[in-house]
C-alpha positions in Angstrom: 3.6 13.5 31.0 0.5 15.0 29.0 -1.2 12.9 26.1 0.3 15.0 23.8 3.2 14.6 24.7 2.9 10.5 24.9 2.0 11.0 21.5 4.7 13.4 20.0 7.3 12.8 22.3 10.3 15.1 21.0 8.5 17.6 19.0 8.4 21.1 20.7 5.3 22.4 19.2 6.2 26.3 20.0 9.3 25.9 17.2 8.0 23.8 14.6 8.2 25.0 11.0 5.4 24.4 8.6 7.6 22.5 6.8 7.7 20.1 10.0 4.1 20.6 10.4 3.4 19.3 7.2 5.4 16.2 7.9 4.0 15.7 10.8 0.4 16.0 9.5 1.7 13.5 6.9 2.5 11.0 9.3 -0.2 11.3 11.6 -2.7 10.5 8.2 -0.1 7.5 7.4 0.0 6.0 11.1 -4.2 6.5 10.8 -4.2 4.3 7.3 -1.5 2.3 8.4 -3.6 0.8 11.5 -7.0 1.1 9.1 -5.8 -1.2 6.9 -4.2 -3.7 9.4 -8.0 -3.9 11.3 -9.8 -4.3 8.1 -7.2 -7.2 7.5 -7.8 -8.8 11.4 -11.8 -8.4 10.0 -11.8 -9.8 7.3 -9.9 -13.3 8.6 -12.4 -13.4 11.1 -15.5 -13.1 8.7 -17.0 -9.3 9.7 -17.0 -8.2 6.2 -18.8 -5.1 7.4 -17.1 -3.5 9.5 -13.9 -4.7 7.3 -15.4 -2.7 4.4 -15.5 0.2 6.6 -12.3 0.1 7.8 -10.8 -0.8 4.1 -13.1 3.3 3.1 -11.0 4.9 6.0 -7.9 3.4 4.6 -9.0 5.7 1.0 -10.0 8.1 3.5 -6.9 9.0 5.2 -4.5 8.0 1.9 -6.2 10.7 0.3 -5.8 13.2 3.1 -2.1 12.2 3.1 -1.1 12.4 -0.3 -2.9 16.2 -0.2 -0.7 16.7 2.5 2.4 15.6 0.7 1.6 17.5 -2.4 1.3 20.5 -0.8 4.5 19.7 1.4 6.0 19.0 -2.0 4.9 22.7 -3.2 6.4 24.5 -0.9 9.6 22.9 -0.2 10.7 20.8 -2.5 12.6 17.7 -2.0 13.7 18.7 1.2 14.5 16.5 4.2 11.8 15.2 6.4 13.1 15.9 9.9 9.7 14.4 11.7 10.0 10.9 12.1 7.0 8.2 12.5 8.7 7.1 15.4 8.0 10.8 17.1 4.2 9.9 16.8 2.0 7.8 18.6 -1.8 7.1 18.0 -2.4 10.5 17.2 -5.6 9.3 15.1 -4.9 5.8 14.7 -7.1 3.4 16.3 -6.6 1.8 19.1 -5.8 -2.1 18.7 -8.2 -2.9 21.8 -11.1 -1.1 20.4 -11.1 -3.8 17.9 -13.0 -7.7 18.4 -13.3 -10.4 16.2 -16.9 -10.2 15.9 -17.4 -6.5 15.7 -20.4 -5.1 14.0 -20.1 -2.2 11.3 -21.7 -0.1 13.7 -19.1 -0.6 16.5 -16.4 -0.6 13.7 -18.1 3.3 13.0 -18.2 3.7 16.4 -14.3 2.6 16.7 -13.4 5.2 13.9 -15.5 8.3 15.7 -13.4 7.8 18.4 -10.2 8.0 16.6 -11.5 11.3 14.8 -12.4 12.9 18.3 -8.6 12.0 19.6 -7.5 13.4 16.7 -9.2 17.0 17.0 -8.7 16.6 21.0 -4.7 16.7 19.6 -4.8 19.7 17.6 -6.4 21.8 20.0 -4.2 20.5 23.0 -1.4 21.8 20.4 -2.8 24.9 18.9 -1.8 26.5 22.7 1.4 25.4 22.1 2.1 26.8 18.2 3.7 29.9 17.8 4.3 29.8 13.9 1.3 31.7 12.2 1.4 29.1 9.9 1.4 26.4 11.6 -1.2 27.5 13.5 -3.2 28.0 10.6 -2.2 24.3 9.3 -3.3 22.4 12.7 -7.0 24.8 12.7 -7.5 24.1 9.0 -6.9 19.8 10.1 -8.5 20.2 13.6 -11.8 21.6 11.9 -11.2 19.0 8.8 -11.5 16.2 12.1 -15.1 17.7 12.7 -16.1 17.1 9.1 -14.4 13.6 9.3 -16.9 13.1 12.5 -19.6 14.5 10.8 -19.4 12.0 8.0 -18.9 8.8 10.7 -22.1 10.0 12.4 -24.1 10.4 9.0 -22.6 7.1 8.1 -23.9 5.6 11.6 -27.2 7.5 11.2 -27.9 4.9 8.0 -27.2 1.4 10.3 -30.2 -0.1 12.3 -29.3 -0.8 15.9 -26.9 -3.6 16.4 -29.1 -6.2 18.3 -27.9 -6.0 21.5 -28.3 -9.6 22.4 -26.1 -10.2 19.5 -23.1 -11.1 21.9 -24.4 -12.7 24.8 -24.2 -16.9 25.0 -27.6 -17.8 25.6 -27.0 -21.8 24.1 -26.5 -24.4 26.9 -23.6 -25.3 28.9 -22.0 -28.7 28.2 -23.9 -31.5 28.8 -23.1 -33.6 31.4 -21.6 -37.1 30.6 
């Protein structure tokens, strides 16, 4: 089994309608702002405001893109049934929960969300092959290059942070003392 198809298991990219598209894309965006906001909630319990405010921005972030999505879902067809289901999906662009540690810096947390913008672009082309619907087609290569500009904006964002100090993690105090 492929990685794209681990993460949209029952989804036959060479028949999907644009009106499935579109709900797909919608999900993928909530399943991304979905896991954003549970990190910047795991962060901010352990004290890492930093990298919690990040996370809490791509919350905005991917909200935004999703209710575009929906509105121009909305336009074209209505109020009719979604037939894509979140439970077709799987870390599409979400995070991944190991990437994230109690004491991550903003710079790893940058780092975390890069990632998650490169999976997501990796997806799109791996279906683009796959698409046969000129529109949807047109739909996946309008989000896979919108995943470049989301990466461009991470790296710009990482650009601003000093280093993280890379003895920032390492136990250098002294063992227990002997009784």
């Amino acid at each position: 089994m492929t990685n794209r198809q681990q993460q949209t298991p029952g989804i036959d990219f060479a028949v999907l309608t644009l009106k499935d598209a579109l709900d797909l894309a919608v999900l993928i965006e909530e399943e991304a702002r979905d896991r954003y906001e549970e990190l910047a909630a795991q962060l901010v319990l352990h004290r890492t405001p930093g990298a919690a405010a990040f996370f809490a921005k791509m919350v905005r972030i991917e909200e935004l893109h999703r209710k575009q999505l929906l509105e121009e879902r909305a336009k074209a067809f209505g109020e009719q049934p979604v037939a894509v289901r979140r439970e077709m999906i799987f870390d599409v662009e979400a995070p991944d929960y190991d990437e994230v540690r109690s004491d991550m810096t903003t710079r790893e947390a940058l780092e975390t969300a890069l990632r998650s913008e490169e999976k997501a672009h990796r997806f799109f082309v791996s279906v683009l092959s796959h698409v046969q619907n000129p529109e949807v087609r047109k739909l996946f290569e309008e989000l896979r290059d919108e995943e470049v500009e989301h990466q461009d904006l991470v790296k710009k964002e990482l650009a601003k942070l000093p280093d993280d100090d890379r003895f920032a993690r390492v136990d250098v105090g002294d063992g227990p003392a002997p009784q």
